[in-house]
N, CA, C and O of each residue as an XYZ file, in Angstrom:
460
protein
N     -17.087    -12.168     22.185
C     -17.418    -11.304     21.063
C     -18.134    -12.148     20.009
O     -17.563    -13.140     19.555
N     -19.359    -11.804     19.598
C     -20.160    -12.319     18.310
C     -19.118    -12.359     17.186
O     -18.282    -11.515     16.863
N     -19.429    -13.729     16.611
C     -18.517    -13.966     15.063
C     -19.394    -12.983     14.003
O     -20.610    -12.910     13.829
N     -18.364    -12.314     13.418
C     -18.518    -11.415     12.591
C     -17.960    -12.018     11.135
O     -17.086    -12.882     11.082
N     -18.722    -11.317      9.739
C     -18.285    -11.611      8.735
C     -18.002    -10.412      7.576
O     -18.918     -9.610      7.756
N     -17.246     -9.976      6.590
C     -17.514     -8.879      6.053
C     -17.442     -9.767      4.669
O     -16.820    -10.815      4.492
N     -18.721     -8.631      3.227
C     -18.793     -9.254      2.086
C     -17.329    -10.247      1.701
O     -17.427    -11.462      1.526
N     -16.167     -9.595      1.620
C     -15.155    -10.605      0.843
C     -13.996    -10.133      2.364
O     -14.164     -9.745      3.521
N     -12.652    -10.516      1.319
C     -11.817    -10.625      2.369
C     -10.933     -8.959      2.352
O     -11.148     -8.138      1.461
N     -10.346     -8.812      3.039
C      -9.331     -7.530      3.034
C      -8.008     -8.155      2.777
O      -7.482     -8.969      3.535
N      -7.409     -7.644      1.453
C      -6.470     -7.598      1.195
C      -5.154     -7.088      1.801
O      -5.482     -5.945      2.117
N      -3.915     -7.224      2.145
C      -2.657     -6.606      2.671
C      -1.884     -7.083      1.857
O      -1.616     -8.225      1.485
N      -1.314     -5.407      1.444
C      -0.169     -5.764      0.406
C       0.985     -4.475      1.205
O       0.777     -3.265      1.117
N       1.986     -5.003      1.835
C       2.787     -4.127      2.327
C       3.834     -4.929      2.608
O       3.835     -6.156      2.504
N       5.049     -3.994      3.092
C       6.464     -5.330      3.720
C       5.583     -5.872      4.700
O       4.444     -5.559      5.047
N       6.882     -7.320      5.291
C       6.162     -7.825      5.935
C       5.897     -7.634      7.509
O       5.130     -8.349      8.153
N       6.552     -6.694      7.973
C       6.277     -6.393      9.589
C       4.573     -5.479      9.466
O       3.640     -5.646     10.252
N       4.579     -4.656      8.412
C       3.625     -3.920      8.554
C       2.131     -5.243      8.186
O       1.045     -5.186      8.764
N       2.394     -5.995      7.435
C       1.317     -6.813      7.094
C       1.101     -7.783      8.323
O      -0.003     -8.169      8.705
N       1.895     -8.003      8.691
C       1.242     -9.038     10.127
C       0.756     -8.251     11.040
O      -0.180     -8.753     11.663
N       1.107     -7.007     11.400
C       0.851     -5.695     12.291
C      -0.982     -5.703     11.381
O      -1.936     -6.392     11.744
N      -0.966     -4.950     10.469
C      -2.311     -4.917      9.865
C      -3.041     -6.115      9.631
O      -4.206     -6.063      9.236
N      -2.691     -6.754      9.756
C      -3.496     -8.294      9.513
C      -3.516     -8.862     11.218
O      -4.579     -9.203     11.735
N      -2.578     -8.891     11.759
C      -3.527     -8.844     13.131
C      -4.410     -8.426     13.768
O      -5.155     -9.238     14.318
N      -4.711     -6.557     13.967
C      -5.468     -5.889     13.979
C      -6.872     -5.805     13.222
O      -7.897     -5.446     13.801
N      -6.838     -6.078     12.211
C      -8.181     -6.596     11.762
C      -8.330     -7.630     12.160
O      -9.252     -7.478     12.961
N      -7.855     -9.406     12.179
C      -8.659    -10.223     12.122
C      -9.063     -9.939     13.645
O     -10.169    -10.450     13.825
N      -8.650     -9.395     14.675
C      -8.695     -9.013     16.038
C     -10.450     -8.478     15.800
O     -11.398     -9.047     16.343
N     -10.549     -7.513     15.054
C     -11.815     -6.864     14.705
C     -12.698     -7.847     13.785
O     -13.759     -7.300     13.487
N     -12.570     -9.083     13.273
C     -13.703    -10.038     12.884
C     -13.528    -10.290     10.768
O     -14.415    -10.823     10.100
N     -12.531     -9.881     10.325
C     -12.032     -9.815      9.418
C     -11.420    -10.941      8.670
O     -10.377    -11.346      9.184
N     -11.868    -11.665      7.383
C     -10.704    -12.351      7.013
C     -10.122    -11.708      6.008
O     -10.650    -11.145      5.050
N      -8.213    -11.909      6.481
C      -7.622    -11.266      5.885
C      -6.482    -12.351      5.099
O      -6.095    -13.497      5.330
N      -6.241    -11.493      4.236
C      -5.110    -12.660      3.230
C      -3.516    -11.232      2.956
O      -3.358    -10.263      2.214
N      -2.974    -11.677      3.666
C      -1.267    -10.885      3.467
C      -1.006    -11.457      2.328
O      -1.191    -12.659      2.137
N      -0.343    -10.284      1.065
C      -0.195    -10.941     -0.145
C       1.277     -9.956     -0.583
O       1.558     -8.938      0.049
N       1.904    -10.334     -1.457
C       3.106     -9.959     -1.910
C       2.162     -9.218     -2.920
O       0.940     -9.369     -2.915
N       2.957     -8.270     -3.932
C       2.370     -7.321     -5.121
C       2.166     -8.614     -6.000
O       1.079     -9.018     -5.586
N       2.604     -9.543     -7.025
C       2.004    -10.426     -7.757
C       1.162    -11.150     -7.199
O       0.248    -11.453     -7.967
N       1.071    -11.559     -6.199
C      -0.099    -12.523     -6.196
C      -1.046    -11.777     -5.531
O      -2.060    -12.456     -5.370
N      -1.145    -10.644     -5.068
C      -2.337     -9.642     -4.720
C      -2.941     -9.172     -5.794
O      -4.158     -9.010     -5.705
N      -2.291     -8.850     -7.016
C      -2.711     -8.711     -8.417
C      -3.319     -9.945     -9.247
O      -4.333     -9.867     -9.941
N      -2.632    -10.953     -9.088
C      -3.258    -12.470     -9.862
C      -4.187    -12.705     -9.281
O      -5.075    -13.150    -10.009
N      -4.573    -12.584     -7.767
C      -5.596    -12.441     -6.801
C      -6.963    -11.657     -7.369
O      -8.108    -12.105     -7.432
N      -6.465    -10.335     -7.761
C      -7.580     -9.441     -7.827
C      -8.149     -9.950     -9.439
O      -9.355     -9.816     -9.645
N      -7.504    -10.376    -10.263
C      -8.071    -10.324    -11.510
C      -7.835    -11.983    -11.586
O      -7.536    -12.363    -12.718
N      -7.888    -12.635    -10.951
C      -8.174    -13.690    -11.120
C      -9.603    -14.692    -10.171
O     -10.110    -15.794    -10.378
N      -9.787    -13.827     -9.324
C     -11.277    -14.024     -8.500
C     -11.547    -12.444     -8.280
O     -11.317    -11.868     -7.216
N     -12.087    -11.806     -9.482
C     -12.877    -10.794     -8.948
C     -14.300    -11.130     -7.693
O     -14.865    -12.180     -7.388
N     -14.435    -10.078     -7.346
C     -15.199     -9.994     -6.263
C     -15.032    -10.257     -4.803
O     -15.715     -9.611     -4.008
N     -14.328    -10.999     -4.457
C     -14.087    -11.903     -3.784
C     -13.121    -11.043     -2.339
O     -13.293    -11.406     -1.175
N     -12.048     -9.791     -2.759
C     -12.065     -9.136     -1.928
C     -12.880     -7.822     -2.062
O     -13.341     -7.213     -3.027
N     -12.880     -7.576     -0.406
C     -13.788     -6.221     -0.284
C     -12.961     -4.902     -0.291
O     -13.201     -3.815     -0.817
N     -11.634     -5.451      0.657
C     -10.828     -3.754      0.867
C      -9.418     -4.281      0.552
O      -8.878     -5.250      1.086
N      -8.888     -3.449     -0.447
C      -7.579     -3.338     -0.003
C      -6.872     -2.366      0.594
O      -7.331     -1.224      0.638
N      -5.112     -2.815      1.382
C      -4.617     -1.947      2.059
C      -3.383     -2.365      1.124
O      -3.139     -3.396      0.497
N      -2.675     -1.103      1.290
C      -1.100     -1.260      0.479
C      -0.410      0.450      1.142
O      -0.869      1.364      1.828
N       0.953      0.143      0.428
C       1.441      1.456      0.428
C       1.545      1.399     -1.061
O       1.790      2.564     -1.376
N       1.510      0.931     -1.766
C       1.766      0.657     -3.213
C       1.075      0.896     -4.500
O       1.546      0.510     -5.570
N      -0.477      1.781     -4.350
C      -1.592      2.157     -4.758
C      -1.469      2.169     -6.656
O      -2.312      1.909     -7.514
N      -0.481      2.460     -6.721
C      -0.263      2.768     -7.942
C      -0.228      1.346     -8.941
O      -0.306      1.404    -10.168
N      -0.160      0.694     -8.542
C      -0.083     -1.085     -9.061
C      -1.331     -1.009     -9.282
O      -1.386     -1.551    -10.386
N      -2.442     -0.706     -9.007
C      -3.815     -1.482     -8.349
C      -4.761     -0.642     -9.158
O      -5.962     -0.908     -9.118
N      -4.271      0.441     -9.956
C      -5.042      1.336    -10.257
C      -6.320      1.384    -11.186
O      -7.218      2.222    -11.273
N      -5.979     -0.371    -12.165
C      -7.228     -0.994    -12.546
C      -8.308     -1.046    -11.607
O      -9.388     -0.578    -11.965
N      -8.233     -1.360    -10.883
C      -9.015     -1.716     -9.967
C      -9.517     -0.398     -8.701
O      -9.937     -0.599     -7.561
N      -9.319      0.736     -9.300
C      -9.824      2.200     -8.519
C     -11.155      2.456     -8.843
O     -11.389      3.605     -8.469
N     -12.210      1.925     -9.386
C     -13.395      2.077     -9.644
C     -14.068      1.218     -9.086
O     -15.249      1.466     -8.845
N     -13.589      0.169     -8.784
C     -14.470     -0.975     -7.770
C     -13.924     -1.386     -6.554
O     -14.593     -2.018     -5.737
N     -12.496     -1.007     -6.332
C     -12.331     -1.462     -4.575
C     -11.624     -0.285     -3.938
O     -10.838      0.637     -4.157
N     -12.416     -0.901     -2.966
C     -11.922      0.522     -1.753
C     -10.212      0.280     -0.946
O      -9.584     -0.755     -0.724
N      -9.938      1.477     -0.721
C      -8.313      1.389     -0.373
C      -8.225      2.141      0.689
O      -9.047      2.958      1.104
N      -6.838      1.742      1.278
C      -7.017      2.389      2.554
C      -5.167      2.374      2.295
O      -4.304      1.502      2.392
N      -5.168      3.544      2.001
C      -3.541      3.847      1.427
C      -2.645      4.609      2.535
O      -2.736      5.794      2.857
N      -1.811      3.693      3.008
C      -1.032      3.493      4.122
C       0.353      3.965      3.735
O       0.904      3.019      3.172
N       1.211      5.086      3.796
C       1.963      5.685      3.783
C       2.350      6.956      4.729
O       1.520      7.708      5.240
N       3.974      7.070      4.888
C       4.475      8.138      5.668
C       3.825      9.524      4.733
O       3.342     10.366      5.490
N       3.770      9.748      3.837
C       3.786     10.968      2.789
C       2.581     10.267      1.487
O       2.895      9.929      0.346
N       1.650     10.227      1.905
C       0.712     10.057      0.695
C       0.510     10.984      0.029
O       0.310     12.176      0.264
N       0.585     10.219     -1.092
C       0.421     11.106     -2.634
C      -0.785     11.289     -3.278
O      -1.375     10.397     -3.888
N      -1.388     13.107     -3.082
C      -2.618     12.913     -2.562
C      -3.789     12.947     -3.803
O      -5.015     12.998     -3.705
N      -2.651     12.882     -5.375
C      -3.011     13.197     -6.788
C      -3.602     11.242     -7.181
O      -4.639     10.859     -7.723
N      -2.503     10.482     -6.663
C      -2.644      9.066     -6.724
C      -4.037      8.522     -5.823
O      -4.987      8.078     -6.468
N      -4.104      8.573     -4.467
C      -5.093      8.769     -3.667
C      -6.686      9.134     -4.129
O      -7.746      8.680     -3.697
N      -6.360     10.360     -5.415
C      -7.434     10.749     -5.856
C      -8.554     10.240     -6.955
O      -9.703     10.484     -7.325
N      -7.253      9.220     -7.268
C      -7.862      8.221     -8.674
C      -8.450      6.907     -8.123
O      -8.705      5.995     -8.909
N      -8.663      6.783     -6.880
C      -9.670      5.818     -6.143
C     -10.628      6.009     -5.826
O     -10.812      6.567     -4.744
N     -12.086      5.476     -6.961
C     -13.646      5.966     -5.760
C     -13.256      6.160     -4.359
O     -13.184      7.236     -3.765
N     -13.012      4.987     -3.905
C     -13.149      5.018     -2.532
C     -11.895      4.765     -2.032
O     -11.360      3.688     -2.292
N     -11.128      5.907     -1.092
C     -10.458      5.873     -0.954
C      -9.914      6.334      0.496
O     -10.681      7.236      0.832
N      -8.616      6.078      1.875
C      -8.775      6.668      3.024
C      -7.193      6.998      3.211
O      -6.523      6.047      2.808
N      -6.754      7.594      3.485
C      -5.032      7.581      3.767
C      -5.204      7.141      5.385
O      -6.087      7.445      6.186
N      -4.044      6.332      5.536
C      -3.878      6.830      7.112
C      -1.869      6.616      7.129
O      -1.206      5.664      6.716
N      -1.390      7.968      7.800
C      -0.333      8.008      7.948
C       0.416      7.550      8.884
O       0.177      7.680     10.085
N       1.531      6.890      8.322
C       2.670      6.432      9.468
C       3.075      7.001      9.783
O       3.650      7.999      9.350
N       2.844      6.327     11.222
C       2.464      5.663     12.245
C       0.936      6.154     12.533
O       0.396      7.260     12.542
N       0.434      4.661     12.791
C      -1.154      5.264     13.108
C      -1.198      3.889     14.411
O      -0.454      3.022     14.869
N      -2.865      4.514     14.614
C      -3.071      4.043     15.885
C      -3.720      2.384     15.709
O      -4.500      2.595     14.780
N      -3.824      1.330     15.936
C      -4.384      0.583     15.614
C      -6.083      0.702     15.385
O      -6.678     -0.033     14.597
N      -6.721      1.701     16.167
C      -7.797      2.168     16.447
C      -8.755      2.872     15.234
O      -9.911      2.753     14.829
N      -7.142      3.956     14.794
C      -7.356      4.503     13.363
C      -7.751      3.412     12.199
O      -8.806      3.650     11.611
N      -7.009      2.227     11.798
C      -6.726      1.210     11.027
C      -8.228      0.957     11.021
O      -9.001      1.306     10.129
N      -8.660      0.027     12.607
C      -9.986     -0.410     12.623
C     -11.373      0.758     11.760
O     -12.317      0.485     11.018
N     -10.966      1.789     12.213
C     -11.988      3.200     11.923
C     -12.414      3.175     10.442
O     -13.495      3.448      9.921
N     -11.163      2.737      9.887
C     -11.228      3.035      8.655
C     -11.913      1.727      7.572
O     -12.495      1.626      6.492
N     -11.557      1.136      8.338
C     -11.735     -0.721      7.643
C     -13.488     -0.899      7.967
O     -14.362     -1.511      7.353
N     -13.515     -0.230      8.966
C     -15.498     -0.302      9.518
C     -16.285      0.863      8.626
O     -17.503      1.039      8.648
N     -15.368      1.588      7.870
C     -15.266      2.470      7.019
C     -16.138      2.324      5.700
O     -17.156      2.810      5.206
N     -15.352      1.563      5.467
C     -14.948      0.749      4.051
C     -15.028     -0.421      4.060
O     -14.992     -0.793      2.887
N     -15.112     -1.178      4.669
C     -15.783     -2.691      4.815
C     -16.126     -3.217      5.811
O     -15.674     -4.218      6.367
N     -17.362     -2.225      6.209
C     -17.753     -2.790      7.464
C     -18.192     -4.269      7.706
O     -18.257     -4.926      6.667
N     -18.525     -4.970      8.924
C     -18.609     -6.248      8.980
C     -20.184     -6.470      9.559
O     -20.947     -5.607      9.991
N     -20.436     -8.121      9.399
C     -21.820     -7.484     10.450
C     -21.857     -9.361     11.258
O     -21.530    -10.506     10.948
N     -22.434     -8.672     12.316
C     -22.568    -10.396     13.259
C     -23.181    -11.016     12.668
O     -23.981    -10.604     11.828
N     -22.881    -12.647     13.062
C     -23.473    -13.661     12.447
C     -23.634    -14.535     13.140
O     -24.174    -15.561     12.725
């Protein structure tokens, strides 16, 4: 498979079975990804703007500075579809999803390109 690169990195902010699950699956798809706890995904975002391209969380509501410039891909059993709505760019995908779905959405929203 051609090495792939996307503008910045994809963020994962979730417990931790689901973040190695989602952070495998992308870097699988050509992704660098950084698994982050809620503070340092936040000290992250406003401390090197630009630098990521997508975030994923179940936690949307933390991040909400940041709903006008990064795209989300809001990962919950029951998304809240008023919260969801205060993100330009924004994708739900519900638990349990397919790994396939995950990728769909991430090529979505931060697509990658060979290099």
């Amino acid at each position: 498979m051609p090495e792939k690169s996307a503008s910045g990195c994809v963020l994962v902010v979730e417990d931790p079975f689901i973040r190695r699950f989602v952070g495998g699956v992308l870097k699988r798809e050509g992704y660098l990804v950084v698994e982050a706890e809620l503070a340092e995904a936040l000290r992250t975002l406003r401390d090197q703007p630009g630098t990521v391209s997508l975030l994923i969380t179940n936690v949307p509501a933390h991040f909400c500075e940041f709903a006008e410039t990064l795209p989300l891909i809001y990962v919950a059993t029951f998304p809240d579809p008023e919260l969801a709505d205060r993100f330009r760019c924004c994708r739900t995908l519900h638990k349990p999803f397919r790994p396939s779905d995950l990728a769909a959405c991430a090529a979505e929203l931060a697509p990658t390109e060979d290099v």
